[in-house]
N, C-alpha and C positions, 0 to 999 in steps of 0.2 A: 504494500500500500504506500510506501514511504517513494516507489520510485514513480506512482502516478502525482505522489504530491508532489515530487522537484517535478517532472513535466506540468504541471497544473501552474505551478510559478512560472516557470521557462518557458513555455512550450508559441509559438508567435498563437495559434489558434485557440489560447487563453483554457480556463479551466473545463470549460464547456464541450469540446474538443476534448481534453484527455480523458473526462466522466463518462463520455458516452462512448468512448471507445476503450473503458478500462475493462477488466474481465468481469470485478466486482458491482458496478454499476446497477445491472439490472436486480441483482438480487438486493442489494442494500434497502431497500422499502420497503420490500418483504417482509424480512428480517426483523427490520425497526418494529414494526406490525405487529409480528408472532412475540415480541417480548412484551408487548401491551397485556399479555394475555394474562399476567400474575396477578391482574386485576379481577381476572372473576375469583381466585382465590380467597380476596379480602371481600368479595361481597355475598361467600359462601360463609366465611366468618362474621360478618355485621347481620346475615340474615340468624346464625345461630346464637350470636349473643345479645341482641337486640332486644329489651325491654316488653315494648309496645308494638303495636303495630304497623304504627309509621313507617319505624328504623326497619323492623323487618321486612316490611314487603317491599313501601316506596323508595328508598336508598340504595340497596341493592338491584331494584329495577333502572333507577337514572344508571348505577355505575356500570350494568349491565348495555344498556343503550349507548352508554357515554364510549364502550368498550369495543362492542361492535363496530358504531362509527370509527373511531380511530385504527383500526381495523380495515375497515372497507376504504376509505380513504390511502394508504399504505399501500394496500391491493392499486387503489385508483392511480397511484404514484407508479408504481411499478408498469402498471398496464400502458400506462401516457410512457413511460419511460422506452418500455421492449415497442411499443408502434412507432415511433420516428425511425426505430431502428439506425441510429448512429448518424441522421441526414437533419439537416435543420430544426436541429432543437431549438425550441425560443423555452428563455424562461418564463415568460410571462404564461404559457401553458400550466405550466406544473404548480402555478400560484394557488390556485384556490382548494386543492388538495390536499396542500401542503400547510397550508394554514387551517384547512379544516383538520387535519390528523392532529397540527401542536397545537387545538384550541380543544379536542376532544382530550385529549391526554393532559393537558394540565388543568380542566374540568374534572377528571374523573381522577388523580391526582388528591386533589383540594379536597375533593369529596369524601375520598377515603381517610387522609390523614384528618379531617374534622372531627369527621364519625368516630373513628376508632378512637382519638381522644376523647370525647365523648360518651363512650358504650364505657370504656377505661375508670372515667372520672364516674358515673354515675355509678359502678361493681365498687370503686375506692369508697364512697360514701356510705354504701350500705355495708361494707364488712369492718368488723370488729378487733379481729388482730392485727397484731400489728405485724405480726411475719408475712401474711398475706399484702397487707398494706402497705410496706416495702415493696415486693413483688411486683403489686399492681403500680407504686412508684414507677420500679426501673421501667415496666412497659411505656407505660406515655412517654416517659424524659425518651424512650427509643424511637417509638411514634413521633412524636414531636421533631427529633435530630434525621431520621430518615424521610421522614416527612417534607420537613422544611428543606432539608439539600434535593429532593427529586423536586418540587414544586418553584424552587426557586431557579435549577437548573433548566426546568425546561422553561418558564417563564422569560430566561435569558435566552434559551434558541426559538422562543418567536420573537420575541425583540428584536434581535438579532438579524432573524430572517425579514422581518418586516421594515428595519431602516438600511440592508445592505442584501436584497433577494438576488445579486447577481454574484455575490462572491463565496460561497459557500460556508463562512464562518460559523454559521446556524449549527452545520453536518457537526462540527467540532466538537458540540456540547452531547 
């Protein structure tokens, strides 16, 4: 990967040019895609530890939709990707896909590190020990720390993507 990025700096037909004609190219959307998926994970966990009714049904249904889209989108990325087939890529194609999969992912993100703070603090309130209530401690302060670095990392690659969509710095986060 390291010898598409010196071509992507050097190369006169700029980075656009070396991406579409790297090996890894078409599959890298995919991919991004299929790692979204640890999300239905935490929403098989918010449906199981979930209070009320709300947390259980409605919460894991958005993270569930929220998961999907960023998903199909990833798919959508890839799809636009393998059809130019290496010939006149614009980026302005790949724009609303790309901004649909980082707005579904750091929706569904937010969502999860909320909740699970949440489900977390209200189990802390009702138990009584305090061995337990340690326990339940280190979980949030973990929630909270994993939480906050994926939500703010991807927060920074739409940013990112959205005041410089031509230079790839986004892919980086």
């Amino acid at each position: 990967m390291s010898v598409y990025t010196w071509k992507a700096l050097f190369t006169p037909g700029g980075p656009y040019y070396v991406i579409v004609n790297s090996n890894w190219s078409l599959t890298s959307p995919a991919l991004y895609g299929l790692g979204g998926d640890y999300a239905l994970i935490y929403q098989t966990k918010i449906k199981a530890l979930g209070r009320n009714r709300w947390v259980r049904i409605l919460l894991p249904s958005i993270i569930f939709v929220l998961t999907i889209t960023q998903f199909a989108a990833s798919m959508g990325t890839t799809v636009q990707f393998g059809v130019v087939n290496g010939e006149n890529i614009k980026p302005d194609m790949l724009r609303p896909t790309v901004i649909l999969q980082r707005v579904a992912s750091l929706a569904c993100d937010t969502l999860i590190t909320l909740s699970m703070i949440a489900i977390l603090l209200t189990y802390k309130g009702s138990i009584r020990l305090r061995a337990t209530q340690k326990l339940l401690n280190g979980l949030i302060i973990n929630s909270v720390e994993n939480g906050a670095v994926t939500v703010v990392v991807l927060a920074l690659s739409l940013g990112l993507y959205l005041w410089h969509p031509n230079d790839f710095l986004h892919i980086a986060l």
